[in-house]
BATIFI-90423 format. One record per residue (C-alpha): residue number from 0; residue in one letter; x, y, z. Coordinates in steps of 0.001 Angstrom, whole numbers, plus 524288, in hexadecimal, padded with zeros to 5 digits. Example, Ala and Ser with C-alpha at 12.3 -4.5 7.8 and 13.67 -1.06 7.14 Angstrom:
# residues 2
0 A 8300C 7EE6C 81E78
1 S 83566 7FBDC 81BE4
# end
This chain:
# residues 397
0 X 8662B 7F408 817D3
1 X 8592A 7ECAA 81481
2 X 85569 7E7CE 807EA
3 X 84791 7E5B8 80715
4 X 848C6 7DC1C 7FA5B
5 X 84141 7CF95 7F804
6 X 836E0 7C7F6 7F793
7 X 8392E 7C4BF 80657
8 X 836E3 7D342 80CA9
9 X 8289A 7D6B6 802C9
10 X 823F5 7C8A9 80727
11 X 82538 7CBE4 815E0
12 X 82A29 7D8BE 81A4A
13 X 82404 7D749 82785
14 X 83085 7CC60 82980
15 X 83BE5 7D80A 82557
16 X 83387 7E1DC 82B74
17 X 834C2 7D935 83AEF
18 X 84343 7D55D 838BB
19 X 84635 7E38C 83716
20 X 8401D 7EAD8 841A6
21 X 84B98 7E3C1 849D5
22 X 853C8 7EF90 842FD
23 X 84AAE 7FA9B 8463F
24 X 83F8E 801AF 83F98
25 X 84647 8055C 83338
26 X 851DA 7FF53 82A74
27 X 856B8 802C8 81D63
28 X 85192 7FB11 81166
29 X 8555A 7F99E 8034A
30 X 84DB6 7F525 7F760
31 X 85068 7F0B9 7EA29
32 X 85287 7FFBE 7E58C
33 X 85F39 80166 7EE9D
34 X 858C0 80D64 7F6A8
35 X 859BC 80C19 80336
36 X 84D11 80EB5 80BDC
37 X 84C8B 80E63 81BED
38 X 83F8C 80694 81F8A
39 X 837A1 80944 82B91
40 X 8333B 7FD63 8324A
41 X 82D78 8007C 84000
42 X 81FB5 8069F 840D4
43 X 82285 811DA 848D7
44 X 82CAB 81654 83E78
45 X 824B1 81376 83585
46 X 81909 81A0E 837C7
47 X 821B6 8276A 83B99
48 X 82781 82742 82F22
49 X 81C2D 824A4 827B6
50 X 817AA 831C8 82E39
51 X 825AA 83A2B 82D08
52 X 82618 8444C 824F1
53 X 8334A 843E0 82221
54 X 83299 837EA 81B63
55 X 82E45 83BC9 80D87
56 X 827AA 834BF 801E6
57 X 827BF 8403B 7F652
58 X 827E1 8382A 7EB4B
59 X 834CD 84267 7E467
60 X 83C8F 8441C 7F1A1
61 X 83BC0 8342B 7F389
62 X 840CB 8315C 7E652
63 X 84C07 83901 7E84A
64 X 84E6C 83467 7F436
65 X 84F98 82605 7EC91
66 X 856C5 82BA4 7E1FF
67 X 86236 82FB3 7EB19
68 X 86236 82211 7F382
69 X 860A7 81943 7E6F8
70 X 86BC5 81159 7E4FE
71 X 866B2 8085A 7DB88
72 X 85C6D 808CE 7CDF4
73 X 85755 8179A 7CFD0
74 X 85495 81E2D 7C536
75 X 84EEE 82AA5 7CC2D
76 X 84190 82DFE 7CE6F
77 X 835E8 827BB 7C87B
78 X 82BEA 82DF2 7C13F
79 X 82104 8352F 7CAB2
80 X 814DC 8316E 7C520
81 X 80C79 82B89 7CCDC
82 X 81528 82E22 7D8E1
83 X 81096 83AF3 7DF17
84 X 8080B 8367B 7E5F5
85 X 804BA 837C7 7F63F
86 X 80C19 82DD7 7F9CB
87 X 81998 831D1 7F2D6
88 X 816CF 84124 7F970
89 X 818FA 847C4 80600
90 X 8119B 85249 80C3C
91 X 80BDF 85BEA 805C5
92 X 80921 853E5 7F8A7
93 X 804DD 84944 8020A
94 X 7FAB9 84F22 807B8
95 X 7F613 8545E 7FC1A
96 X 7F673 848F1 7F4DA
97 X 7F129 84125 801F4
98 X 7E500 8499C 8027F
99 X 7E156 848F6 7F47B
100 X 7DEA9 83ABB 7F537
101 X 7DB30 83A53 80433
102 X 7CCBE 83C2D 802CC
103 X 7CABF 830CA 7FB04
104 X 7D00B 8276A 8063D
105 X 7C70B 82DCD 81282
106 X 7BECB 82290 81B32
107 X 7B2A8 8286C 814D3
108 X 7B79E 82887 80576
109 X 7BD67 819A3 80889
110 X 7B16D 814E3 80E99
111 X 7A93F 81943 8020A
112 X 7B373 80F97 7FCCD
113 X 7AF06 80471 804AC
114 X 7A442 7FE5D 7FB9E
115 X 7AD62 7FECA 7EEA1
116 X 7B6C9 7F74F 7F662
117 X 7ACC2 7EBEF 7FCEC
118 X 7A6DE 7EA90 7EE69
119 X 7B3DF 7EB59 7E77C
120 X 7B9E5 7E195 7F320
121 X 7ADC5 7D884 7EFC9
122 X 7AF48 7D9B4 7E18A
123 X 7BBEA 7D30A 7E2E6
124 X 7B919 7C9E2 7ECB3
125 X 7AE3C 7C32A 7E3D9
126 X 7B627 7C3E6 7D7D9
127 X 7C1D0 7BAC4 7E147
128 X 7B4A3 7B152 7E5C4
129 X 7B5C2 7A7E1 7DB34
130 X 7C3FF 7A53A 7DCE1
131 X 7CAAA 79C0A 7E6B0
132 X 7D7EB 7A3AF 7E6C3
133 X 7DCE6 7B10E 7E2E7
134 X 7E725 7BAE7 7E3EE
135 X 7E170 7C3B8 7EE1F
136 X 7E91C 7D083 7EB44
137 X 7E552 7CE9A 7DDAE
138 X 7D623 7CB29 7DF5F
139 X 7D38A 7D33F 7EB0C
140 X 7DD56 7DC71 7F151
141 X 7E2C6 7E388 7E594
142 X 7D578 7E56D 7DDE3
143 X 7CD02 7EB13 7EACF
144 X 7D5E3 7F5C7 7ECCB
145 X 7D7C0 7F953 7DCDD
146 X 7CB93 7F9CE 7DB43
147 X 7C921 8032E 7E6C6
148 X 7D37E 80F24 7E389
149 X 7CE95 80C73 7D3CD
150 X 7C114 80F3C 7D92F
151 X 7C750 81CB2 7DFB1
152 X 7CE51 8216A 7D56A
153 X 7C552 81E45 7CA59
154 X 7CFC0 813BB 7C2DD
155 X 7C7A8 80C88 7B9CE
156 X 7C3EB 7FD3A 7BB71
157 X 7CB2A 7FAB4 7AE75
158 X 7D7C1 801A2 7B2FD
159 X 7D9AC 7FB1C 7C0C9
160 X 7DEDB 7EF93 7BD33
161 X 7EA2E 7F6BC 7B61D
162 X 7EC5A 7FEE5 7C241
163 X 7EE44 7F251 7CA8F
164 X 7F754 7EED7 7C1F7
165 X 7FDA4 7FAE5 7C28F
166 X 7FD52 7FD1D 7D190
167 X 80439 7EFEF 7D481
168 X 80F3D 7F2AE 7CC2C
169 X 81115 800D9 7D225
170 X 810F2 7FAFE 7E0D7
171 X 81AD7 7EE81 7DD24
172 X 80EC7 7E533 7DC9A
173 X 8113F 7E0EC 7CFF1
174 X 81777 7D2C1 7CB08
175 X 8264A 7D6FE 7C4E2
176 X 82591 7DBCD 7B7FD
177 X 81B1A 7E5D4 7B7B9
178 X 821C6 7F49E 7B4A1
179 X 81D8E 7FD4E 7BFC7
180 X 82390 80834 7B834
181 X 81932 806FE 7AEB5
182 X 80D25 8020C 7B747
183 X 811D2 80F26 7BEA4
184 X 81132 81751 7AFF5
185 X 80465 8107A 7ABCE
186 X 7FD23 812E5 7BA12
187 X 80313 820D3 7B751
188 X 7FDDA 82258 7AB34
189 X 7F01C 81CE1 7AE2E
190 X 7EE4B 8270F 7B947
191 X 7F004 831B7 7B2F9
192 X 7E759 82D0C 7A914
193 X 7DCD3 82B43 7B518
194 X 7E0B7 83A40 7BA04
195 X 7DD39 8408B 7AD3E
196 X 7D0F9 83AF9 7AC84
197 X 7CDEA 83F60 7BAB9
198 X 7D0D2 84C60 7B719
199 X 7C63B 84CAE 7ACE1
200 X 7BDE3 844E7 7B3B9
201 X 7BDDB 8454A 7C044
202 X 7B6CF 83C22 7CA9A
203 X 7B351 837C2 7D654
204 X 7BE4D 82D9A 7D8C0
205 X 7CCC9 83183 7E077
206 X 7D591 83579 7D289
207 X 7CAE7 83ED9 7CFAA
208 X 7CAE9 843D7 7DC59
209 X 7DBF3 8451D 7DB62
210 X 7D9DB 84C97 7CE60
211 X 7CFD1 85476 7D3E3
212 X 7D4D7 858CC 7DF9B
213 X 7DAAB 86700 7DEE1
214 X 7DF2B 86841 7EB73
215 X 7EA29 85D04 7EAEF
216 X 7ED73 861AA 7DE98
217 X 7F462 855CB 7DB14
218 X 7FB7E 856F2 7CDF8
219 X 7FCCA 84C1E 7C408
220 X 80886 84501 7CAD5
221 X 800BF 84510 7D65A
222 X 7F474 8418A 7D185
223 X 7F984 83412 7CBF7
224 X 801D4 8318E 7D782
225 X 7F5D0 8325C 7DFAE
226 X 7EE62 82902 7D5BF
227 X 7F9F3 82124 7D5F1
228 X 7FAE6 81F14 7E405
229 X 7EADD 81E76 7E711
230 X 7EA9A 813CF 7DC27
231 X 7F4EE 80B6D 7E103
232 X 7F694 80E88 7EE46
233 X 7E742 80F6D 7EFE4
234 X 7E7EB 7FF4F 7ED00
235 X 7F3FE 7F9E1 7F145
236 X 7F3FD 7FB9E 7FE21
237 X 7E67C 7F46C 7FFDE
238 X 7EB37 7E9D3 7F618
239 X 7F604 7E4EC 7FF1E
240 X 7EF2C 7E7CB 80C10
241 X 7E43D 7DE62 80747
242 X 7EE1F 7D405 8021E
243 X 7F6E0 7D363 80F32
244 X 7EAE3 7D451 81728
245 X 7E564 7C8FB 811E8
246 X 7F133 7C1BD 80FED
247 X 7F400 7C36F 8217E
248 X 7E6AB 7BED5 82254
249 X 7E9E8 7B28D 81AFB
250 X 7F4CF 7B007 82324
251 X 7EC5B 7B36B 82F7A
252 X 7E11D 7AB1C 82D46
253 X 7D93D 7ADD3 83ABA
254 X 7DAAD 7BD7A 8381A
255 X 7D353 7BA07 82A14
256 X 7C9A6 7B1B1 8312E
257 X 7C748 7BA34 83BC0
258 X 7C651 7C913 8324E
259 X 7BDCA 7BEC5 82AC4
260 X 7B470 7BD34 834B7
261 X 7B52E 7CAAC 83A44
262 X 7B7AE 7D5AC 82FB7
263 X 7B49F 7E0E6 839E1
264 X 7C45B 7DD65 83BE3
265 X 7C806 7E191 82D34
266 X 7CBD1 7EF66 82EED
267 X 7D52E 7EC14 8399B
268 X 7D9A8 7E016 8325F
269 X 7DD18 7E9A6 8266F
270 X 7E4C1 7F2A1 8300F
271 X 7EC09 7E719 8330C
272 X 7F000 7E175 82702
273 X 7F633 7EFA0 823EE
274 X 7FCAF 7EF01 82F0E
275 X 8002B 7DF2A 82DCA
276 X 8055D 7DF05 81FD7
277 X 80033 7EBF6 8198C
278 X 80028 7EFE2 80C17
279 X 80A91 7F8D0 80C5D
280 X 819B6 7F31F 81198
281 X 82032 80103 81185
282 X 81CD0 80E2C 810CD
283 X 821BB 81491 80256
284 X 82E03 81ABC 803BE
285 X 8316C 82710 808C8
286 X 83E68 82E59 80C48
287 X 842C4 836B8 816FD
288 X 8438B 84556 8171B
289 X 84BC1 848A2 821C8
290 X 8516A 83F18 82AFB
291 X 84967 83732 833F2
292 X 84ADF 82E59 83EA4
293 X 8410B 81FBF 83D92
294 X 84533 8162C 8498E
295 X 8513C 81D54 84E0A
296 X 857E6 81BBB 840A2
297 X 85B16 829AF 83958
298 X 85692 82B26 82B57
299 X 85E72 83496 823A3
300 X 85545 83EDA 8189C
301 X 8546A 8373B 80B41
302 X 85349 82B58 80EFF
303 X 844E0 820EA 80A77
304 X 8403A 81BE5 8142A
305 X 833BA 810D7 8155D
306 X 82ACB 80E61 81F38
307 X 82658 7FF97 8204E
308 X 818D8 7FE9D 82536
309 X 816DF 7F0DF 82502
310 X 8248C 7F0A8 82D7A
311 X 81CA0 7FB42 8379C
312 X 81155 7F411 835E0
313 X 81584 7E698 83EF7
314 X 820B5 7EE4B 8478E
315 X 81F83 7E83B 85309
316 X 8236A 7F492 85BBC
317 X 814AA 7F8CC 856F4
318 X 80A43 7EE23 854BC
319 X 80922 7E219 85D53
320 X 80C12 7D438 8555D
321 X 80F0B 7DCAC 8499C
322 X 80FFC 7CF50 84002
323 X 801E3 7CB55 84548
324 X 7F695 7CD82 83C58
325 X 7EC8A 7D188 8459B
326 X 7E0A5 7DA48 83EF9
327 X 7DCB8 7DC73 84E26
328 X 7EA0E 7E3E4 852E2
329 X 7EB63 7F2A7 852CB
330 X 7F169 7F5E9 84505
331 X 7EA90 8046D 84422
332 X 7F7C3 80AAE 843E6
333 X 7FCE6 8012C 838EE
334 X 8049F 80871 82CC2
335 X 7FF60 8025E 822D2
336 X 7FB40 80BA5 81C3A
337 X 8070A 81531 82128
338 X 80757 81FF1 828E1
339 X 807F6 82E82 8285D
340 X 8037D 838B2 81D52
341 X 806DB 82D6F 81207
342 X 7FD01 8226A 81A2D
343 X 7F56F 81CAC 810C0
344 X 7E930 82557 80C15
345 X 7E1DA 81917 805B8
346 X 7E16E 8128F 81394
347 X 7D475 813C0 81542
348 X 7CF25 80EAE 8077D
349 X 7DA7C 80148 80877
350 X 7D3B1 7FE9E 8168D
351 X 7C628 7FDA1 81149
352 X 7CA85 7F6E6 8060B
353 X 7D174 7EC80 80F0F
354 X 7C602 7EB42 817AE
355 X 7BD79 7E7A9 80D1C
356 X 7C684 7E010 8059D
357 X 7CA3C 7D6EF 812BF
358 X 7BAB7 7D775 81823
359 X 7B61E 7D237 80B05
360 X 7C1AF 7C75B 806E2
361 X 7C103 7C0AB 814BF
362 X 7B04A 7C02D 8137E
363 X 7B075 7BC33 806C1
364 X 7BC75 7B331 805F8
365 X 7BDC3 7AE5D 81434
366 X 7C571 7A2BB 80FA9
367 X 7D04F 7AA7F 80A3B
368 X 7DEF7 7A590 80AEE
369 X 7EB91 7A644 80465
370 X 7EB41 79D06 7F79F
371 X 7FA6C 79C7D 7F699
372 X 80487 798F8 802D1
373 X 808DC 7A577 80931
374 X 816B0 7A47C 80582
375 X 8136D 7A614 7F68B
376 X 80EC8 7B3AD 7F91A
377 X 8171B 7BE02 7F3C8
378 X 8176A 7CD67 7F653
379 X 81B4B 7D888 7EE75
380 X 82A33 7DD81 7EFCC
381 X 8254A 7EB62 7F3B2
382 X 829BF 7F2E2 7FE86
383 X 81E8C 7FA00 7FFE0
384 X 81250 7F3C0 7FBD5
385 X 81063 7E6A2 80392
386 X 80841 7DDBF 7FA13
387 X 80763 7D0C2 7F6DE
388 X 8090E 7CA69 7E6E0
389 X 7FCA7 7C322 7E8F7
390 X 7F3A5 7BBC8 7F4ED
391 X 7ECA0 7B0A6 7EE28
392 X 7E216 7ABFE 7F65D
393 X 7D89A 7A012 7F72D
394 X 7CA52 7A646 7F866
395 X 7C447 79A45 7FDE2
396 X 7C726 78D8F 80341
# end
């Protein structure tokens, strides 16, 4: 057994990740909770799992599922507000739930997107210009991508900075010492506050549209799960993949230099820092149905089971040099952004936000480096959201 504890594993999980595929493509882990989990390492088992239907994610089925393996603090299942949502549900509900929010994230509706983002992305970038140093994820990453899901779903200037607040304390991004039981109530509670007034007054943006929409006929548990998820998933994901982008840049100085001079590279660069150090360490959990078989091991029905796409994402048996940044290599088949029905529907809007965001901080700040020395860096302890506490940077010589 595994226990992935410690400072050591969230600093550099790419280190565990190499020593274990000696043992195979999947092992059996343990966190702090005393559940046991088996965690799929190798790509090719990775990506087929991502895509079987017999392993589930139905938000009522998993939490019983946790409630007969707990050995430790559980105190049966949480409350389901803000849970239902697309990403706790299987087919049918999936694809009902997909398709309701599907339309807002098509090439055409994202590239109508494209000049909020380049004047939002040079908003912030002149607000940093008369400052030697700052906290990148704070200055740059985390406000670009806030303020691009608040412009979708309508949230109110005034009210964002009280949903970052919220946000990081529902994904684990939080210093110790902030309730997530309550930032989870008060998000909650602010939603459904935001759904009522939809329903009277209707507009243009994505809630409205949810509300609207007769067809999904999503009920009020499902309506702020989908809220829920859009406004924190809809952010996250671009947060980190801006942070660790930048921060392999920094440590790869002639890869800055040379997207620098030639930003017709950017989009492949992007696809490369998902598949480099991505956003997202593992998959969220799901549990099997009926027995399967991953890498010649047999998995009994009832048992969780996570899929670690960073882990797929450098094993060697698939990409060439997997611990080699290089924004030139083929990385089209990454799984960053998963794989199968649950792949990520906000792709599309978090690459043209990182394209912009990366295109505009190398022109305007070529000088850019790290202000602290790398080994004072420090990463969230969470499994499945890889992001850094902070990345202070020097702007300028």
């Amino acid at each position: 057994m595994t226990e992935l504890l410690g400072d050591h594993f969230f600093a550099n999980p790419h280190a565990y990740y190499r020593l274990w595929r000696d043992e195979g493509p999947l092992l059996r882990v343990r966190f702090g909770d005393g559940v046991d989990r088996w965690l799929i390492i190798g790509y090719e088992e990775g990506r087929a799992a991502l895509a079987d239907p017999r392993l589930r994610k139905d938000i009522d089925l998993l939490e019983s599922v946790i409630a007969r393996k707990h050995t430790g603090s559980w105190e049966g299942p949480r409350t389901h507000d803000g849970l239902r949502h697309m990403l706790n549900a299987d087919p049918p509900d999936h694809t009902r739930l997909r398709r309701a929010v599907s339309q807002a994230f098509t090439p055409r509706r994202v590239a109508a997107l494209q000049p909020v983002v380049e004047r939002t992305s040079r908003e912030l970038l002149d607000a940093m210009a008369d400052r030697d140093e700052v906290d990148l994820l704070r200055a740059f990453a985390t406000p670009l991508p806030v303020a691009i899901i608040c412009h979708l779903l309508d949230v109110d200037i005034e009210d964002r900075g009280a949903f970052r607040e919220w946000t990081k304390a529902l994904v684990g991004t939080l210093e110790p010492g902030v309730d997530p039981v309550r930032a989870h109530a008060e998000m909650v509670a602010f939603l459904r506050n935001m759904l009522r007034r939809k329903r009277a007054e209707p507009g243009a943006d994505l809630l409205s549209a949810l509300v609207t929409d007769t067809e999904a006929g999503l009920d009020e548990g499902e309506l702020i799960g989908m809220a829920l998820l859009l406004l924190v998933a809809g952010h996250e994901t671009t947060v980190n993949l801006i942070g660790n982008g930048m921060l392999a840049l920094l440590r790869d100085r002639p890869w800055l230099e040379r997207l620098r001079a030639a930003p017709e590279l950017i989009p492949d660069a992007v696809e490369e820092f998902l598949r480099f150090d991505g956003p997202v360490d593992m998959a969220t959990l799901r549990f099997t149905a009926e027995p399967i078989t991953v890498g010649g091991t047999d998995i009994p029905a009832g048992e969780l089971v996570l899929v670690a796409l960073a882990a797929g994402n450098r094993d060697p048996r698939h990409f060439a040099d997997p611990h080699r940044l290089d924004p030139l290599a083929e990385h089209s088949a990454h799984l960053g952004f998963g794989h199968g029905v649950h792949y990520c529907v906000g792709a599309p809007l978090a690459r043209l936000e990182a394209r912009v965001a990366f295109t505009q901080l190398l022109e305007r700040f070529p000088d850019l480096e790290l202000a602290v020395d790398e080994s004072e860096l420090r990463w969230h302890p969470n499994p499945v959201i890889r992001a850094l506490k902070r990345l202070p940077v020097r702007l300028r010589k």
